[in-house]
LUMBALO-720272 format. One line per 3 residues: number of its first residue (from 1); for each residue x, y, z of N, C-alpha, C. Coordinates in steps of 0.001 Angstrom, whole numbers. Atoms other than C-alpha are relative to their C-alpha. Layout:
N
NUM	X/Y/Z/X/Y/Z/X/Y/Z | ...
This chain:
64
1	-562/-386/1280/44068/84986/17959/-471/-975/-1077 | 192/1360/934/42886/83342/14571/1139/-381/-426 | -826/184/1028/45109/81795/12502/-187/558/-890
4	-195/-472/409/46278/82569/10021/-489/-937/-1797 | 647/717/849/45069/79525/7894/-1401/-72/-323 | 1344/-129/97/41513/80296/8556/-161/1610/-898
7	-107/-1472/644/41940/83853/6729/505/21/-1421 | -289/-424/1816/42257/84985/2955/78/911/-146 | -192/-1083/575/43303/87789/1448/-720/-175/-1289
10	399/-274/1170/41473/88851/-1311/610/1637/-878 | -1006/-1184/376/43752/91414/-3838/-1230/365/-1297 | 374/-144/1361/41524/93481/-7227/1093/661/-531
13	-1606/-409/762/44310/94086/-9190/1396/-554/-29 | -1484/663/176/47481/92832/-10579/829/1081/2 | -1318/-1029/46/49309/95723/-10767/1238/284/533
16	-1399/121/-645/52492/96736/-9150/-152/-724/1228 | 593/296/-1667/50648/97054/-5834/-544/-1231/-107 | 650/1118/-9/48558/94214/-6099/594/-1347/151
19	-1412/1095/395/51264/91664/-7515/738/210/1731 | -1262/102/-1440/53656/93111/-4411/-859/-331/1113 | 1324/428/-1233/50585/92922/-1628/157/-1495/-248
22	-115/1168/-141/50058/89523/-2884/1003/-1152/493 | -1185/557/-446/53271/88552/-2671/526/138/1592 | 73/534/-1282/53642/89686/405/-281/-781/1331
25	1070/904/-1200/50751/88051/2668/344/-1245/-698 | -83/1341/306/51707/84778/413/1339/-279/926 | -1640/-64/-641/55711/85315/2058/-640/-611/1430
28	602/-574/-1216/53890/85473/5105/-1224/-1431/480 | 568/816/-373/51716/82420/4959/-1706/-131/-348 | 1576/198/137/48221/83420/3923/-547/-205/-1081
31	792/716/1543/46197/82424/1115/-400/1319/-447 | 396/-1016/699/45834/84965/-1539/-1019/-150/-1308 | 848/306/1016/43214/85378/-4113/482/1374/-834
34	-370/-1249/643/44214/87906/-6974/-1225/144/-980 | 1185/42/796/41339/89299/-8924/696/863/-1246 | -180/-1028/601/42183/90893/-12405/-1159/91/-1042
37	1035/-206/874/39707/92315/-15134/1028/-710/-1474 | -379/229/1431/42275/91940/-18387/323/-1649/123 | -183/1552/-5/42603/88450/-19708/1244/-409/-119
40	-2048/529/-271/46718/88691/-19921/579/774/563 | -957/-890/-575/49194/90467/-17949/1015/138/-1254 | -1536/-252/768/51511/92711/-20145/76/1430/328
43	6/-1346/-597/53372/95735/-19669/-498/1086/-814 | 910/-1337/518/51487/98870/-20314/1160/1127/-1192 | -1120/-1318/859/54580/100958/-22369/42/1116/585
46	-425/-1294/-668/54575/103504/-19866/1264/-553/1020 | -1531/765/-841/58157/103918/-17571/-956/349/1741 | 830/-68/-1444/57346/103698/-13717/1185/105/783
49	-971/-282/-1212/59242/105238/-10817/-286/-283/1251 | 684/178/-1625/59531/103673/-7256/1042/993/870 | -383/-595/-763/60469/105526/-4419/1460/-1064/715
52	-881/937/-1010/63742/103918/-2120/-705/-866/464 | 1086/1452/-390/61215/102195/18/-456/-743/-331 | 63/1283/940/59611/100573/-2573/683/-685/-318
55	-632/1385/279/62530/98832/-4171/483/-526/1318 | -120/591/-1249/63228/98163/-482/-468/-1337/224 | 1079/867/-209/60452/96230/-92/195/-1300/-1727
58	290/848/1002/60398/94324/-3701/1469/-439/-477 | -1373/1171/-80/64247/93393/-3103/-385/-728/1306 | 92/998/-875/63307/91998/-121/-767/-1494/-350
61	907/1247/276/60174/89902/-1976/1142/-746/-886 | -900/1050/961/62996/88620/-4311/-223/492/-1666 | 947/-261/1204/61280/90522/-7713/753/900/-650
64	-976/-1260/637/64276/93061/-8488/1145/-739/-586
């Protein structure tokens, strides 16, 4: 088995997914690299709906 210190995640995108992916495998111990194109994170002015599972998952990361 490798470790888990010899391994990187590499994420393109900050977005919901991206941000939560990252966050996850970081929870988790692995080194994340986040790639984004825009030079600031802000929110877009559109509304966004998650499913149950999702906020499942992004109360568990701590982000709700």
């Amino acid at each position: 088995m490798i470790e888990a210190r010899s391994r990187q995640v590499v994420i393109a995108g900050a977005g919901i997914a991206g941000l939560t992916a990252a966050l996850a495998f970081a929870e988790r111990g692995l080194p994340v690299k986040l790639f984004e194109q825009a030079k600031q994170l802000q929110a877009a002015g559109s509304g966004l709906q998650l499913a149950p599972n999702a906020t499942r998952i992004l109360r568990r990361l701590g982000v709700l």
